[in-house]
DRENDRENLUM-845205 format. One record per residue (C-alpha): x, y, z. Coordinates in steps of 0.1 Angstrom, whole numbers, plus 5000, padded with zeros to 4 digits. Layout:
<nodes>
XYZ ...
</nodes>
This chain:
<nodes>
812873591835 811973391800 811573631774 808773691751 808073491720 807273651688 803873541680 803773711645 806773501634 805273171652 802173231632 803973261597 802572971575 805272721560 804572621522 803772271526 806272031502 802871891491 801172221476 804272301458 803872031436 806771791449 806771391444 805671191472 809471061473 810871401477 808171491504 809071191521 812571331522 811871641530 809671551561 812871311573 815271601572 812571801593 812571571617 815871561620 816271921621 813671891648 815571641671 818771821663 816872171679 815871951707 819271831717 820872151712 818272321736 818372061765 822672091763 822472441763 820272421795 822872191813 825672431806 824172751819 821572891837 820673161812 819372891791 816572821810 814372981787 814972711765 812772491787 809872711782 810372611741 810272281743 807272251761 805972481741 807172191706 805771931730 802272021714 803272201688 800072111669 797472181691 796271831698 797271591724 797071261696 800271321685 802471481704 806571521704 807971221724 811471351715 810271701735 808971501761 811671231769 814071551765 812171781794 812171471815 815871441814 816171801823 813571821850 815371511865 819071681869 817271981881 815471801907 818271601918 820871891913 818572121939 817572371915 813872331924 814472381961 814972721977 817572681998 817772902033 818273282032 818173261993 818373601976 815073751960 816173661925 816873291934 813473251948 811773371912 814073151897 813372881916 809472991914 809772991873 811072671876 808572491895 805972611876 807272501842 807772181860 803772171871 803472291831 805071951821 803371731843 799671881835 801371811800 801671481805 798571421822 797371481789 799071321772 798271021789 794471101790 794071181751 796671051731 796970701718 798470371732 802170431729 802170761741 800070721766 802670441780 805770681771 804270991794 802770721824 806870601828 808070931823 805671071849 806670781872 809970871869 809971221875 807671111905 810470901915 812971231915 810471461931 809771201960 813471161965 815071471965 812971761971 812371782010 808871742020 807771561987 808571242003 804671202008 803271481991 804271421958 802271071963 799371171984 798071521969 800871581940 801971441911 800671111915 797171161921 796971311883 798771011871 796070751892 793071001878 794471011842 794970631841 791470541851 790170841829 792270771800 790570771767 791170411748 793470381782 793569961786 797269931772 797970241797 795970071824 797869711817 801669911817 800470081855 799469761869 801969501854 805169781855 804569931886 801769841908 802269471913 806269471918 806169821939 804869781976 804770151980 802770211944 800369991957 800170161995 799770461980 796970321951 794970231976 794970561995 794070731961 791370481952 789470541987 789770911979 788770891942 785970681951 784370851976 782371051954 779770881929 781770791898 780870651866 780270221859 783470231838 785370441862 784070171891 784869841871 788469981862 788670071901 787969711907 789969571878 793069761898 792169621935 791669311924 795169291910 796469351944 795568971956 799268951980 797968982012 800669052032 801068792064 801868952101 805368902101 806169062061 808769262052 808269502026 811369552007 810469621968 809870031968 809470291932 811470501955 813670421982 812470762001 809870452010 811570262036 811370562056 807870592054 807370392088 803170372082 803970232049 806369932068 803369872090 801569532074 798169682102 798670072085 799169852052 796169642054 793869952065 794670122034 793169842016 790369812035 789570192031 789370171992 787469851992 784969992016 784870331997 784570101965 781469881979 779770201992 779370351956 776670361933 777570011921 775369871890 773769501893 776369351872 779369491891 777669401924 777669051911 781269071902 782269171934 780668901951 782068641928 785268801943 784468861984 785668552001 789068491985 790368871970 788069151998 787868962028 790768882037 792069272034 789769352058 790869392095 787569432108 785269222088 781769322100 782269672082 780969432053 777969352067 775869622055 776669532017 776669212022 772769132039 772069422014 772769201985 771468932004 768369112006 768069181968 766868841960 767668631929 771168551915 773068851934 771468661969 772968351961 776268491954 775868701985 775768342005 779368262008 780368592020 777668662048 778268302057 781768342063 781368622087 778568412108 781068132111 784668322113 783368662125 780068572148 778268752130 774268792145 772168752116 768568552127 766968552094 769968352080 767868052072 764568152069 765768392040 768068082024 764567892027 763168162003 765768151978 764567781970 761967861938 761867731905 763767991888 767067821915 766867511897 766867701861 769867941873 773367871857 774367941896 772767611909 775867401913 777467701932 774367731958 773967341961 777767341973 777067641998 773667422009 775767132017 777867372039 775367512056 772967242066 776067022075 775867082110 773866802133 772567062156 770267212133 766467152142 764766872120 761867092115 764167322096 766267022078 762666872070 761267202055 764467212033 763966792019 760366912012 761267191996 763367051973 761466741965 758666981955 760467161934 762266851919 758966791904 759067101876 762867081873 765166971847 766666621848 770466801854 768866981883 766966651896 770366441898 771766631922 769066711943 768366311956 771866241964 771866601981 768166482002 769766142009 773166292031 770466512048 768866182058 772266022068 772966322089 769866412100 768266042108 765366212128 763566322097 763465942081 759765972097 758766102065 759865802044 758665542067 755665662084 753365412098 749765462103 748465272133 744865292128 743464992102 740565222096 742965542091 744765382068 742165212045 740365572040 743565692029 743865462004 740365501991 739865881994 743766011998 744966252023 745966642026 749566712027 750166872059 753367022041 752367472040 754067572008 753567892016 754967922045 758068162049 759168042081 761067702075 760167582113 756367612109 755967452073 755167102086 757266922066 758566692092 754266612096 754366512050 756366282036 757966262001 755466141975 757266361950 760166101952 757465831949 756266001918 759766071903 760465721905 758765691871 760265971852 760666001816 764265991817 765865671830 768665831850 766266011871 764165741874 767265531886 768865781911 765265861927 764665481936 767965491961 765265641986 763465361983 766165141994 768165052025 770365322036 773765102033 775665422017 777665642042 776865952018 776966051982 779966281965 778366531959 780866681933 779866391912 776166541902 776166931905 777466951872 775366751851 773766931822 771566841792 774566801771 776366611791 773666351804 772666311760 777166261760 777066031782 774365811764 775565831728 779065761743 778765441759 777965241726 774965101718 773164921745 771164601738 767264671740 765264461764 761864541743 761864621706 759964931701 756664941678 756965161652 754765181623 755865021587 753765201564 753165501561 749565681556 749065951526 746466071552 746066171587 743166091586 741165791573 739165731540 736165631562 735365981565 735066041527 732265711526 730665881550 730066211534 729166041500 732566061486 732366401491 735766601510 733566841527 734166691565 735966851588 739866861583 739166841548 741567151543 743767041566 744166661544 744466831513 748167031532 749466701548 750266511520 752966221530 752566061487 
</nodes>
């Protein structure tokens, strides 16, 4: 069928304008008319291929110019925007479908032709995978569109060219794509979010594609793409907005259950990977509002999710809201719920940049009345313990947080107002002290005996260094009159904004002047130790006088 090429007149050298000795101006010149020449060869070969089907080897040329140096950086968009065209009346003309009791020499033409239409698309798979940013773009929507012929007119590429053809090689080369995040940005922004069936048909391709162990950067680009689709389509959707309209035919695709499976699939494929701390911590974030809701049977997360509950640390308090959700909404079984949220409460907590975020998911889950008050008690102790090592930001919220676990819990008020009975009980305590009956140790939040203590670590915070703790800590020592504290209004405090609010408010008058010394000493230490010694600087700190000098 095509005919062969000369190699030994391909391979002839050109004398470059440049070793000839020509001016930069005339090179210039020269390289414009080439290109001209060029896109003038170009046209003339795609015309010539409309008009007759002897010209078909010309298709075979131009995808041989469409790297005609070797290299997929820069590579003939003109050749490539030009085979499109062509491939595209093809398609849609018939020409790659062999139609019924066809002739042997139809079927090698039509054989010929789908090959050097598989040439082309590997072609642009490279393209898109190597080149740079505006090629890369130029071969994704020419791919996309030639997608968009095959899916439409050839018969059984309705589905094919989507599930196992042509698009598979444009999903792997955009997540593959070297320097590929303006090519990544065009896919998502240009086609995946306004297309329903680009995104059905994603999702099938990212549960395939991540089935296997992939690379970190493969896996956060996989996520970057699933979390773009965030339109979770109600029960009653219509899905109208198709890349092809072949689409609407697809009756799987128009199902929102089918629709919502396909979703699930990838995420659960995605979540089942070898998935690095940080990414696990991103997904999390991201579980409640943009994977959840995808999901059409919800305890297929339960595995990842009490496995990164498990973990400990940071990815266990992000792992809160989600296992949560699915013991509330899903009735989910998971006894350890609470014991394990009673371990999370160490000193590193209050020191974690995620404390406001675990306070707010604390509030929730202790809110319920019917929670025992040796559990609610073993949670006030914990905190007030810890309160006592914390940082003042960290301290503010935590007494507003222990005084609406009093109002809701009133049973465990018994440890602020204990009475001791006994005259003779209570005098040796306040000569020789007590034992707190409170087991730090103690994993198991309903054996602790909290409800047994009481909170002396209020008591003692009540004269902290920093007069806004010291203030907020003595509302325990008051009269309950407050229905409950906002507890918005404290989880956010921080250093800087607790030092804000003080230089902001002007200058306050001062009940007690402060003592401060007048004069300053040349010395730290006094002469008397010279008259000691004889006169003589041989005492101890001698050295240590002679390098603090404050003359």
């Amino acid at each position: 069928m095509p005919s062969a090429v000369d190699k030994s007149v391909a391979s002839k050298k050109r004398k470059s304008a440049k070793e000839s000795g020509v001016p930069s101006s005339k090179r210039r010149a020269v390289a414009e008319n080439e290109s001209a020449e060029t896109e003038a060869d170009v046209q003339r070969l795609e015309e010539e291929i409309g008009e007759s089907r002897k010209h078909y080897n010309n298709i075979a040329t131009l995808i041989s110019m469409l790297n005609g140096e070797g290299s997929w950086t820069n590579p003939n968009l003109a050749v490539a925007v030009s085979l499109c065209r062509v491939f595209s009346r093809l398609i849609a003309g018939g020409n790659l479908t062999e139609p019924e009791r066809a002739a042997e020499n139809e079927k090698i033409v039509v054989s010929w032709l789908k090959e050097r239409c598989k040439e082309y698309q590997r072609q642009l798979e490279s393209i898109m995978r190597e080149s740079d940013a505006a090629s890369q773009i130029t071969a994704l929507n020419l791919a996309m569109r030639l997608l968009n012929e095959r899916a439409t007119h050839i018969p059984g590429d309705e589905t094919q060219a989507w599930i196992s053809g042509l698009f598979r090689n444009i999903f792997e080369a955009v997540i593959e794509a070297r320097d590929g995040q303006a090519l990544r940005t065009e896919f998502l922004e240009k086609y995946l979010r306004p297309y329903e069936d680009v995104t059905y048909y994603t999702f099938m391709q990212v549960a395939e594609y991540a089935s296997t162990a992939r690379s970190t950067q493969a896996l956060e680009t996989l996520v970057t793409i699933l979390s773009t689709c965030d339109k979770i389509p109600p029960a009653n959707h219509k899905f109208t907005s198709f890349h092809t309209r072949k689409s609407k035919e697809n009756k799987k695709l128009m199902s929102v259950n089918t629709y919502k499976k396909r979703a699930q699939d990838a995420w659960l494929a995605l979540l089942q990977n070898n998935l690095s701390a940080p990414l696990r911590k991103s997904l999390l974030r991201i579980m409640v509002h943009h994977i959840e809701p995808w999901f059409t049977r919800p305890e297929l997360l339960m595995d990842f999710l009490t496995d990164s509950y498990n973990v400990g640390g940071a990815t266990s308090l992000l792992a809160l809201s989600g296992l949560f959700y699915l013991i509330q909404e899903k009735n989910l079984d998971y006894p350890q719920f609470y014991p394990k949220l009673y371990s999370l409460l160490d000193e590193d907590l209050l020191h974690s940049k995620h404390r406001s975020r675990f306070f707010r998911l604390l509030n929730t889950f202790l809110a319920s009345t019917h929670l025992p008050a040796t559990l609610v008690a073993s949670f006030i102790k914990r905190l007030s313990r810890l309160a006592l090592n914390a940082p003042p930001a960290a301290i503010v919220a935590i007494v507003p947080f222990i005084y609406n676990l009093f109002k809701s819990h009133p049973t465990c008020t018994f440890m602020l107002h204990r009475v001791i009975a006994d005259p003779e009980t209570k005098s040796d305590i306040e000569k020789q002290g007590m034992d707190d009956p409170f087991d730090a140790e103690e994993g198991d939040p309903d054996k602790t005996g909290a409800i047994e203590s009481s909170l002396w670590e209020l008591e003692t915070l009540q004269s902290h260094y920093h007069p806004n703790v010291a203030s907020i800590t003595r509302i325990i020592s008051e009269q309950f009159t407050k229905q409950s504290y906002n507890l918005e209004d404290f989880l956010d405090y921080t250093y800087q904004g607790m030092l804000g609010a003080e230089l902001g408010s002007g200058e306050k008058p001062l009940k007690k002047i402060p003592v401060v010394e007048y004069q300053i000493p040349k010395r730290i230490f006094t002469d008397r130790l010279l008259e000691e010694n004889g006169g003589v600087d041989e005492a101890p700190g001698s050295l240590l006088r002679s390098l603090w000098d404050f003359s």
